[in-house]
C-alpha positions, 0 to 999 in steps of 0.5 A: 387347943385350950390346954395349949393356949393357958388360962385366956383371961390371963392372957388377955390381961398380959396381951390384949394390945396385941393384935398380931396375925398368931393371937388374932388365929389363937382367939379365933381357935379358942372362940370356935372351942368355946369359952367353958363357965369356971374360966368365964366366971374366974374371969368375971368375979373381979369385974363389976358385971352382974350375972344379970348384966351378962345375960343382957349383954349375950342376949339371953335369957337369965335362966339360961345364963344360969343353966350354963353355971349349973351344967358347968358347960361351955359357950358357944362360939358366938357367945364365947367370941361376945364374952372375949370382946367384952373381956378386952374392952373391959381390961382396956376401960380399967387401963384407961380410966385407972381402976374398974370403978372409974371404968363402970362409972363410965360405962353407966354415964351418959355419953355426949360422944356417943349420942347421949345413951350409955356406953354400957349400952353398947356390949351387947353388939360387935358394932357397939363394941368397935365403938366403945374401943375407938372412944376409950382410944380417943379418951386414952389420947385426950381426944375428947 
């Protein structure tokens, strides 16, 4: 299914907003495929994330993270599907905020809206995520 659906990061980046019933069905495939490393890692070069960070936020261990690198192998699909949130959060932070140093700023700031923890903090739960969606949204519309 994934030759079918293309490169998902660049979908994501032209489609993230989109959450009609086909693309909701098509991230849930791709998910239950599993997202493979190259993609994963063509995705992430740009992004402010270490390895390190993503190990933390998939909540596993470093070494393990490193052993998905050199076996070139993909996901599983709960972490695929941690990785896909994390990806649209992402594209709608640097959207928000203008650029993805702005964007990281944020995310390692203390947050009165969000019990004074760091947004950072939040990416590595579903829970914690829907969070940081809303309040990008309500960022987004000025409400503060």
């Amino acid at each position: 299914m994934k030759d079918e659906k293309g490169n998902i990061a660049a979908e994501i980046q032209v489609r993230y907003g989109l959450t009609d019933d086909r693309k909701v069905f098509a991230y849930i495939e791709y998910v239950e495929d599993g997202l493979d490393y190259k993609e994963f890692d063509n995705f992430t070069k740009d992004s402010p994330f270490t390895q390190s960070d993503w190990a933390s936020f998939l909540q596993i261990s470093t070494r393990t993270f490193q052993r998905y690198k050199k076996e070139d192998r993909s996901f599983e699909p709960i972490y695929s599907e941690r990785i896909l949130q994390i990806m649209i959060i992402y594209l709608k932070g640097v959207e928000v905020f203008g650029n993805n140093k702005l964007f990281y700023t944020w995310l390692n700031s203390e947050s009165i809206a969000l019990g004074g923890k760091k947004p950072i903090s939040f990416l590595s739960s579903t829970f914690g995520i829907n969070m940081l969606s809303d309040e990008l949204i309500r960022i987004e519309h000025g409400v503060l």
